[in-house]
N, C-alpha and C positions, 0 to 999 in steps of 0.2 A: 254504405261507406261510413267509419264513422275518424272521428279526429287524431291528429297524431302529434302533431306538437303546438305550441306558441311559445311566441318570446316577446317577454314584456322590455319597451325602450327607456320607459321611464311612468313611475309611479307601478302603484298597486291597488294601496285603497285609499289613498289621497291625493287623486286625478293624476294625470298624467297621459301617457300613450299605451295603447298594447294594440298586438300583431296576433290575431289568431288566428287557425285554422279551420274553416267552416267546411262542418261534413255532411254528405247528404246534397250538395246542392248538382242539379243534372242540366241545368238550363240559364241562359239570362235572366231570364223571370223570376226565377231562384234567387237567385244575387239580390235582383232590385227589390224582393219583400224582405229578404235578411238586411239590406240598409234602408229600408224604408222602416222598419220596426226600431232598427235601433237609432233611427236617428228622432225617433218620438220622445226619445225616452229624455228626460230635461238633463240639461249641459253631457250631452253628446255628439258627437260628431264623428260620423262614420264612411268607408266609402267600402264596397264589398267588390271583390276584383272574382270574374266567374273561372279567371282562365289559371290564376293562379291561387284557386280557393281560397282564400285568404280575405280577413276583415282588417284593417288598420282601424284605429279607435284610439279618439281621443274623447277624455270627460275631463270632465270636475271636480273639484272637492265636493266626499260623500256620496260618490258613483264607485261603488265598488265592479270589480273585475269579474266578480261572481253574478253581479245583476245582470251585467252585459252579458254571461251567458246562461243565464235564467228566460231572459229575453228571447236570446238564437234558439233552445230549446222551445221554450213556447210556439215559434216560430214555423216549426217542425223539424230542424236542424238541430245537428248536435256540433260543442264547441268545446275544449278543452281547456283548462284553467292553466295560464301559465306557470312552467316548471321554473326550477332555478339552474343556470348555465352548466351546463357540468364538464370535467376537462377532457381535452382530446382526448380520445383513444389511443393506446396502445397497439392496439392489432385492430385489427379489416374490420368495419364495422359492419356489423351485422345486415339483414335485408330491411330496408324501411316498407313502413306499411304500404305505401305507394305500389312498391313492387309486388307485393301478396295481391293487391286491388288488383294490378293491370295482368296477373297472372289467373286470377275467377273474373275478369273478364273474357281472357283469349280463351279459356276453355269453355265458357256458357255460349262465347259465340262458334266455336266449333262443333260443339254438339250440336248448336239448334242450325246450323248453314247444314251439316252432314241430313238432318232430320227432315230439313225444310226441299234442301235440293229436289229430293223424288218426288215431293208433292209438286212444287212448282214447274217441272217438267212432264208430268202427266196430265196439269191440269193443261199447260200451253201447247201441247202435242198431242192431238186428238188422236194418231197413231197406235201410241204407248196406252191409250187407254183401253184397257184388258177389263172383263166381267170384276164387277164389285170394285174397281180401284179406286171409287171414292171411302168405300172401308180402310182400306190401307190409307187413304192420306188422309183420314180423322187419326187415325190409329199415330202416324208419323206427326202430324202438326198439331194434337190436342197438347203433347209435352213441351212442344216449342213459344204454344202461346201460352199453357201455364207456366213452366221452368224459366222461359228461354224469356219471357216478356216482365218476368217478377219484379224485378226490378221498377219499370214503370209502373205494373197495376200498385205496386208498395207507395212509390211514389205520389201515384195521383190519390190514395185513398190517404194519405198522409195527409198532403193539401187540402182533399174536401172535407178532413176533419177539422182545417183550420179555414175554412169558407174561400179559398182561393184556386188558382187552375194555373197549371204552366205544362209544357212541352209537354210533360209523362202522360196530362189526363187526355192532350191530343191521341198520344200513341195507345195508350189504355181505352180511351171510350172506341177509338179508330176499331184495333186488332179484335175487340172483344165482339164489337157490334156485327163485325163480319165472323167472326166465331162461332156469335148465337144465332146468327141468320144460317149459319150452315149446319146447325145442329139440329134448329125447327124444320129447313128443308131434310135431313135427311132422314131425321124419325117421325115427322108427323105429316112431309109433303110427298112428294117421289123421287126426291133427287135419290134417294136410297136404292130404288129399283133395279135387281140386274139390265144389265146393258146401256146402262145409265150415259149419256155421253156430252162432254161441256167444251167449249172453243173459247179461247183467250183472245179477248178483243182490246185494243189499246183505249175504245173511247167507249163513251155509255150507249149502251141499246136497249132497246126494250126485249126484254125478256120472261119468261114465268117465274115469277118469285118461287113457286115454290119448288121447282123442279134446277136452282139455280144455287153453287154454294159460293162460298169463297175462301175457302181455306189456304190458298195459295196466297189470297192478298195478308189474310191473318196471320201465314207461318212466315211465308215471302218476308213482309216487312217488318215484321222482330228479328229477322237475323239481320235485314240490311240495315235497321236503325245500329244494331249491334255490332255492326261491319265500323258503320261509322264513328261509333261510342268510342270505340277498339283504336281506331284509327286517329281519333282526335287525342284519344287520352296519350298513344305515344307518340304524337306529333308535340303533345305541348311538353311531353318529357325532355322530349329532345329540342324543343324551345327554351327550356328553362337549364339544359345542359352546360352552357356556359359559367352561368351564374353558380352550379351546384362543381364544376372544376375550378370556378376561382376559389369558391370555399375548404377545396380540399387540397391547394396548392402548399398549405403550411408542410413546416416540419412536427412531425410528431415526436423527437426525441433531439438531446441536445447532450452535449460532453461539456459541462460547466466546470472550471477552474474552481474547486474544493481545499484551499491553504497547500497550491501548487498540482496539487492533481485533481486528473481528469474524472468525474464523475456523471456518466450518462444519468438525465433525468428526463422526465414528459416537458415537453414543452408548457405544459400551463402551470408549472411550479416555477419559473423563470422570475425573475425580480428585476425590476430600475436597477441599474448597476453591476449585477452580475457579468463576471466575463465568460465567454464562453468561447469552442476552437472549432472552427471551420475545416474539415480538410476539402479538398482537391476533390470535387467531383460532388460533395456535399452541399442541402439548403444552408442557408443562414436563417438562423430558429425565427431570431425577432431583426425588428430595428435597432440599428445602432450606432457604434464609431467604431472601427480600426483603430487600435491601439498596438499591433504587433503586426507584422510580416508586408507582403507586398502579392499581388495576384489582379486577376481579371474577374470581375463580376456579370454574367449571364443575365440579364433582365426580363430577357421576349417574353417571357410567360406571364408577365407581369407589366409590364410597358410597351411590347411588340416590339421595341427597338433589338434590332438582330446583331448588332456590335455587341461584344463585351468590353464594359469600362473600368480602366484600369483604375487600379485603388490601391490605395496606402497609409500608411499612419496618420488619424486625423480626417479619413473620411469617410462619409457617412454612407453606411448598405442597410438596404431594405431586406426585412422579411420572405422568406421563400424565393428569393433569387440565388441561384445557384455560383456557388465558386468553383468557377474553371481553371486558378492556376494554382497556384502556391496553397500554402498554411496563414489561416489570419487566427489573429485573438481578439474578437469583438466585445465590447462594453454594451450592455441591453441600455437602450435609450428608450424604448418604448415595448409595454408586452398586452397581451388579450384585447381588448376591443379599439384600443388607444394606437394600433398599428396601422400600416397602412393600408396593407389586406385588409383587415378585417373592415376599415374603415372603406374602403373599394366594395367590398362584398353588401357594407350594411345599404352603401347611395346607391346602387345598381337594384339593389333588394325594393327598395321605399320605390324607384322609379317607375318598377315592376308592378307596385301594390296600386299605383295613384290611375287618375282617368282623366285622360285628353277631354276636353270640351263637345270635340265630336263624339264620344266614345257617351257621353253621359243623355247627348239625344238619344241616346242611338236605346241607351238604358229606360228612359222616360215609356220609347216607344212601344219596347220588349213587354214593360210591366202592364199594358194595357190590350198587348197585341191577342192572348188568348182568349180571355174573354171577348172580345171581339173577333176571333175565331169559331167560335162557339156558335154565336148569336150566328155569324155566315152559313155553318155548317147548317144551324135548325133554318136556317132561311131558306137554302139551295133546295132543304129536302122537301120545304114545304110549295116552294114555285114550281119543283120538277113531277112533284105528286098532283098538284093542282092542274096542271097544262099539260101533263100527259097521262093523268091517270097509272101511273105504270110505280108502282111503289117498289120495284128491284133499280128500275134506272136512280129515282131520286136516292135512293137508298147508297147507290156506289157515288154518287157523285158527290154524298154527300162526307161519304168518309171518304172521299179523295182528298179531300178539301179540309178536314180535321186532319190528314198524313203530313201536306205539303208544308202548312203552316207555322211549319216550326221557327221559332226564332232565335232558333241558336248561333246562325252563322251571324247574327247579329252582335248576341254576346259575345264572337269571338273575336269578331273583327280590327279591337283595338287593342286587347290584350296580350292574343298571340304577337301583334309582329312587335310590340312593347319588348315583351320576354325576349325575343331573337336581336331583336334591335341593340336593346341597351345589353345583354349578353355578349355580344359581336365586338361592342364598340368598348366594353371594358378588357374582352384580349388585346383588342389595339391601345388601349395606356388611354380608352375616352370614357368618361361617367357622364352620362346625363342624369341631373339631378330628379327630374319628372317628366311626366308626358305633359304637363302645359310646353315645357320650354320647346318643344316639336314645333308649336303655333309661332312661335317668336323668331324661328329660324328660317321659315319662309317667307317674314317680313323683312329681314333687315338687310338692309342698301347700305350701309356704310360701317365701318368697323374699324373701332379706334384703337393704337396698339401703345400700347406704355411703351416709353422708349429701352428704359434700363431693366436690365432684367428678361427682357421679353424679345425685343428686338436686338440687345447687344448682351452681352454674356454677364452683365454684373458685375463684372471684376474688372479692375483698373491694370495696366498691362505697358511696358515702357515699348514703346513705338520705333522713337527714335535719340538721338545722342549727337548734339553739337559741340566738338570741344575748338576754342577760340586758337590763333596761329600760336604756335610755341608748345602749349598745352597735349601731352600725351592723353586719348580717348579711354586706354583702360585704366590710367593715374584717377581720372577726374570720375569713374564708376565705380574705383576702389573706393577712394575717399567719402565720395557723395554716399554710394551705396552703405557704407558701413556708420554713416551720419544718420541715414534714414531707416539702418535698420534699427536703431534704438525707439523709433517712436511707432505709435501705433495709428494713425492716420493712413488712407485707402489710398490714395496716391504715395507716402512714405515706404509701405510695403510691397506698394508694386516697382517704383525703382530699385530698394534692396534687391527685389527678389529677381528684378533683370540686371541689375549688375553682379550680383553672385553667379548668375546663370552666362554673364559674358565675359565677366572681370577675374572669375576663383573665388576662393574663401578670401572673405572680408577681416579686416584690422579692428583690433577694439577703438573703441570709444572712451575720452576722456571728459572729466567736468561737462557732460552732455547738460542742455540749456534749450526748451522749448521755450520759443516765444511768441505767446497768443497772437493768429491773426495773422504774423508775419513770416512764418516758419521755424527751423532750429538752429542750435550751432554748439561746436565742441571741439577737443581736440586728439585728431586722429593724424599718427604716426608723426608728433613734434608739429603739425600744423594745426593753423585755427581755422577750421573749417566753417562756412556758413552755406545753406539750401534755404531758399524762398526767397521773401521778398524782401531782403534786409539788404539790400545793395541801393546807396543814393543817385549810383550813375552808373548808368553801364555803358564796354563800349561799346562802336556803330554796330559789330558786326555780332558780337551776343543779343544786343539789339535787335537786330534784322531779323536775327535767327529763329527770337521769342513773339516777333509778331508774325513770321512765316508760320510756325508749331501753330498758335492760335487760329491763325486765318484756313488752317486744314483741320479745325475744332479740337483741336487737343489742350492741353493742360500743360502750359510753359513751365519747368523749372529752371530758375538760376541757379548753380553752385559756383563755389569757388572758394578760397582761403589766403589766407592773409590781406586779407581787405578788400582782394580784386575778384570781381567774377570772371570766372574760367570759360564758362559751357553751357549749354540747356539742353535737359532733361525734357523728354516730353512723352507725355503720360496720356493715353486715352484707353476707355469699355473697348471693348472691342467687340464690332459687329458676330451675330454668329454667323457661319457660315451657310447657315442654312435659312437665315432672314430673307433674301430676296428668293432664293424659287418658291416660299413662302405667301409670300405677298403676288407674286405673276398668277397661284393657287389662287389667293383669296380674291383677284381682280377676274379671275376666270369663272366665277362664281357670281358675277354681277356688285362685287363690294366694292367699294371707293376705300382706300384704305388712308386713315391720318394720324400721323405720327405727334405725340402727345408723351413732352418728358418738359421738365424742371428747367433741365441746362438751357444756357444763352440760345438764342436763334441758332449761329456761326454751326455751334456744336450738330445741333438739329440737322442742320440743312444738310450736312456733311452727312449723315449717317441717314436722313433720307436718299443723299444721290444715290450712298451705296446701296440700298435695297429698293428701290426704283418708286419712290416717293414722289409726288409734283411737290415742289416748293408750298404751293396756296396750299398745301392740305398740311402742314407741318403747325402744329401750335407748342410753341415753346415758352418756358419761363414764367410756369404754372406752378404754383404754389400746391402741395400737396391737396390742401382742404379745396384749390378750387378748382383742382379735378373733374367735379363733380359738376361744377358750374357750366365746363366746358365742354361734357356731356349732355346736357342740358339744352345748351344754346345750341347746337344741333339738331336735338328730339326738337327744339320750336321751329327750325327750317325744316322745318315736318320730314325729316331724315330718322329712319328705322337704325336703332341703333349697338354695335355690339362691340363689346368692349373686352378686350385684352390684357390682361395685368396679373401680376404675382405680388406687390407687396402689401403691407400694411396700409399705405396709404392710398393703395387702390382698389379697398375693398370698398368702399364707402362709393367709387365709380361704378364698380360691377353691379352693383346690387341697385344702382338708379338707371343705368344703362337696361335698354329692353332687351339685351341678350348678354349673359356675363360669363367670360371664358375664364376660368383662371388658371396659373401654370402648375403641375402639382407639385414642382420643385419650387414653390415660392412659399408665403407663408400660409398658416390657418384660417386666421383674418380672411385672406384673399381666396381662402378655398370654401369658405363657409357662404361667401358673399356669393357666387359664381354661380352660374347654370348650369354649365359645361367644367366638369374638371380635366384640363389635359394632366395625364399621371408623366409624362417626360417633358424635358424641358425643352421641348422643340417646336417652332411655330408653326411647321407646316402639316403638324397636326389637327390646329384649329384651323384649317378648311377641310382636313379631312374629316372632321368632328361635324361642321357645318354641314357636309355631304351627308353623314350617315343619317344626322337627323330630318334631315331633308327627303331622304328614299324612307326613314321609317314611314314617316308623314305620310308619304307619296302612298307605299305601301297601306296603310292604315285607311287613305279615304279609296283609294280598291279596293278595299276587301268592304268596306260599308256600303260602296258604291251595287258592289255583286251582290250583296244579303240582300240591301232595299229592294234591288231591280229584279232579282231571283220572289221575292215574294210579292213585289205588286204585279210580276207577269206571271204566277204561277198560279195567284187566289182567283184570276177570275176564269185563268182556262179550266182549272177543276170543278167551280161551279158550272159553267157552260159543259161538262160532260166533257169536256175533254183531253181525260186524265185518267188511264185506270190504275185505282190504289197503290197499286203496288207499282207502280212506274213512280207514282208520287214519292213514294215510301222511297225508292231507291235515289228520287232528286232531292230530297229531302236531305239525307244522308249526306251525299257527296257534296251539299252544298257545303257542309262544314266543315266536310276534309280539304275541299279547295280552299278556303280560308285559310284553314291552320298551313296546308303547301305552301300558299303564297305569302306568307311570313314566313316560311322559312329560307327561306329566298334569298333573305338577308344575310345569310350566312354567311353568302358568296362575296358580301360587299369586303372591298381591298383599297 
């Protein structure tokens, strides 16, 4: 195998990270001496992932990128120096090495399964055994365990040139030692004799060595280790399939606006600024803004939400989301790594590369497990030759025992259902940042939810409209409305934009007059209009009206003109609509859920009844910075905790909270700080995000659970004789196709 790409994150030869691709490696054992050499090397730090070949590497200043793979060669491994990014393609890109690999694997393993078959059915069928037929199966399985086995015997003489042992020297000293046992019985013992006749026994007997071969264990178990190779390498393909479709989800080509016309260009010539034209049925190249037409944007492919959202001038579409109506003419806001794709593809990528806590015992044990394999195998053969004198029984029992001991399903255990997991959960609009945050998801008991933004929509929104006896309702929304469209204030623009939307186009404004602190005033249509709190008295029943609006947590507006107040305005976020089956999710999950915003109690309490909040859990009238404090004071009531938020001011909670979700419709801040990125703006994805990481988890300590339990019940029945080789060889195998299966599992999660 040797490497096919890296890409450096940051730095080259003056520290930084890089992502390579380690080649050659066949086993966990593999991995743990490729990161145990590089993490020797001074200011390095490395973690080597087996499932997804790949080394993440951070150094130092004065650790060049060339050392590091000076290093992986020495090692016995080869590593590729990183390339510089080069632009999408044009056309179909060509077959990656990957595919050339997993295509001289399926053919080494059909030759030697076609070649081995007859052997192993003549040896296990005393029937079919015809004069001389131990001739024909030398003849059939001498090329299966040289051809068909190369790959290990290459392997393990790699390693014993660099004084180490992993999985290959198991299946090499295994296959060979019954090789050479069948080649001394057949030329110098009498197994070679016409009428020569042998019976396949499941467990060890005593028998004549010399009249005894085993070519069937030697061809046998190079095609099923092969079976399995074949098997694992396209199960993690299609582990890693998600990850490799979000990355191909862009647009390759774009019709950019050229001083009025249309000029197709590649996508990675795109610029900040450029506009460019979407039609009907087209991706949207990059990130941007609408600045021309009106249509429906497609996301599923990209956030899982199956609605298309309407859009229009002024808002903002993502990258590779498909326009299903109209004609748009987009402004690039953001191009190449700085997107959201790509920015999706790079956290899904890094989550894939990192290793859960469990997954790194699990690495400790791998690196130490063959050699102490070894030592088992010289032990069994030396107690079975001592106690029974019979050097053919110790002999199988003892390469039974060198077959079984592989510790692959180990290295696979965390990595595969990683790859399927975070794959899975990024077509659902979920990023988990690393395999630590798995650990963190199955602690936490209570989860706190930022109110704005998160639990209500962020945008201020006119409710409802009191106008006082006399007073005409669409006079005092004309007026008011075209008062408050002059200023820019978040309550201001949401009664404009509800009185234009109930009133008609609005009246100009004259001598407009903000007054700090108390609201505005101007004159609209020959009156003098005033909104806010510039009224010395008002009457009872504007009155009544302003503390009814408050006491169902909204936001009172007075207007009126010529010196009287008219009417109140009343302004409140508005819950989403999808906050409380939200929250019934996160409660169904074993979470306490607490509502955690700024605004007065009143506010609070209100928009907890609506999404099904207890009052004692609502902490309101928290100042942004002390967020965190109130995150805090929870972790000390020894409460597991995870935290909910999109903005700025709530990064600084996510990242002290022991589990941090953030919305991906919020800000950078708030998305850098997070563990969990939900990529849509919707809450009831953070339980579904909770779930996924929970079944990764689930999944991950099954599949550790089956490798441990698979090899402490499998080492001692093969020394006790009770395992022949090649049944070994075959559990051996399928242990670590069941592993890669059971990740994939995940697939199914909805």
């Amino acid at each position: 195998m040797t490497s096919t790409s890296a890409t450096t994150t940051a730095g080259t030869a003056d520290g930084g990270r890089v992502e390579l691709l380690i080649g050659g490696m066949t086993c966990a054992s593999c991995a743990a001496r490729v990161e145990k050499k590089l993490n020797r090397m001074d200011g390095v730090s490395a973690t080597v992932n087996f499932a997804t070949e790949k080394a993440a590497v951070t150094f130092a200043d004065g650790v060049r990128v060339a050392d590091l793979i000076a290093t992986v060669e020495r090692t016995g491994y080869t590593a590729e120096e990183p390339a510089p990014p080069e632009p999408a393609p044009e056309a179909e890109p060509k077959t990656p090495a990957r595919d050339a690999e997993l295509d001289a694997a399926r053919h080494r393993l059909l030759v030697s399964a076609l070649l081995a078959a007859p052997v192993v059915l003549l040896s296990m069928i005393p029937v079919l055994q015809f004069d001389n037929w131990q001739w024909l199966s030398l003849t059939l399985a001498a090329p299966v365990v040289v051809w068909g086995g190369a790959p290990f015997h290459r392997a393990a003489w790699t390693n014993l040139r660099h004084g180490a042992a992993t999985m290959d020297t198991l299946v090499s000293v295994g296959t060979l030692a019954a090789f050479g046992w069948s080649l001394w019985a057949l030329f110098l013992g009498d197994a070679g004799m016409t009428g020569m006749h042998d019976e396949f026994r499941l467990t060890v007997s005593r028998m004549d060595g010399a009249s005894t071969v085993y070519l069937e264990v030697a061809a046998g178990v190079v095609a099923l280790i092969l079976l399995g190779r074949y098997l694992e390498a396209r199960s993690k393909r299609r582990a890693g399939a998600a990850l490799k479709a979000l990355m191909e989800l862009g647009a390759r080509d774009v019709a950019v606006l050229r001083e009025g016309r249309e000029v197709r260009v590649p996508v990675s010539s795109l610029a900040v600024g450029d506009r460019f034209v979407v039609r009907p049925g087209e991706k949207i190249a990059t990130d941007g803004t609408v600045v021309e037409g009106v249509s429906a944007v497609d996301a599923s492919m990209l956030t899982g939400e199956s609605v298309p959202v309407d859009v229009g001038p002024g808002d903002r579409v993502t990258g590779a989301t498909v326009n299903a109506g109209g004609r748009l003419v987009v402004e690039a806001a953001r191009v190449g790594a700085d997107t959201q794709l790509a920015r999706m593809a790079k956290l899904v990528e890094d989550a894939q590369t990192g290793k859960a806590e469990v997954q790194r015992l699990a690495d400790r044990i791998s690196a130490v497990f063959v050699p102490v394999v070894l030592l088992i195998a010289l032990a069994t053969f030396g107690v079975w030759l001592g106690v029974t004198g019979d050097a053919v029984a110790a002999f199988t029992a003892a390469v039974a025992v060198l077959i079984i001991a592989c510790p692959c399903a180990l290295g696979l255990a965390t990595p595969t259902a990683l790859m399927v997991g975070t794959g899975r959960g990024a077509q659902l609009g979920i990023l988990i940042k690393g395999p630590e945050v798995l650990e963190s998801t199955r602690r936490v008991d209570t989860v706190v939810l930022d109110k704005t933004g998160t639990v209500t929509t962020g945008r201020m929104s006119l409710q409802s409209v009191y106008a006082a006896d006399g007073v005409d309702e669409k006079e005092l929304l004309r007026l008011a409305g075209a008062l408050e469209h002059a200023s820019e204030h978040p309550v201001a623009r949401a009664i404009a934009a509800g009185a234009e939307e109930r009133a008609g186009r609005l009246p100009a404004v004259e001598h407009f007059e903000n007054v700090p602190g108390r609201g505005v005033r101007g004159r609209v249509d020959g009156r003098e209009v005033a909104v806010g709190r510039l009224y010395d008295e008002l009457p009872q029943d504007v009155a009544r009206a302003a503390r009814e609006a408050e006491r169902q947590g909204r936001t009172a507006v007075v207007a009126g003109w010529d010196g009287r107040a008219r009417g109140v305005l009343a302004v409140a976020d508005t819950v989403k609509d999808t906050s409380a089956e939200a929250v019934r999710a996160l409660r169904g999950l074993g979470l306490t859920p607490v509502l955690l915003t700024g605004d007065n109690r009143t506010v609070a309490e209100v928009v907890a009844r609506a999404v099904g909040i207890d009052a004692e859990h609502v902490v309101a009238e928290v100042l942004p910075e002390d967020k965190v404090e109130a995150v805090r004071r929870l972790q000390r009531e020894g409460r597991a905790v995870a935290m909910v938020g999109d903005g700025v001011n709530d990064a600084a909670a996510l990242a002290t909270a022991d589990l941090g979700l953030a919305m991906g419709t919020g800000t950078d801040a708030a998305i850098e700080a997070g563990d969990l990125t939900l990529v849509r703006g919707d809450l009831r994805v953070a339980a579904d995000a909770i779930r996924l990481a929970r079944r990764t988890l689930t999944t991950i300590k099954g599949n550790l659970v089956w490798a441990f339990g698979y090899n402490v019940a499998a080492l001692p029945l093969a020394a006790a004789g009770l395992l022949n080789p090649m049944i070994a060889g075959a559990a051996m195998a399928f242990s670590s196709v069941f592993v890669v299966t059971n990740s994939l599992r995940l697939r199914s999660f909805r």
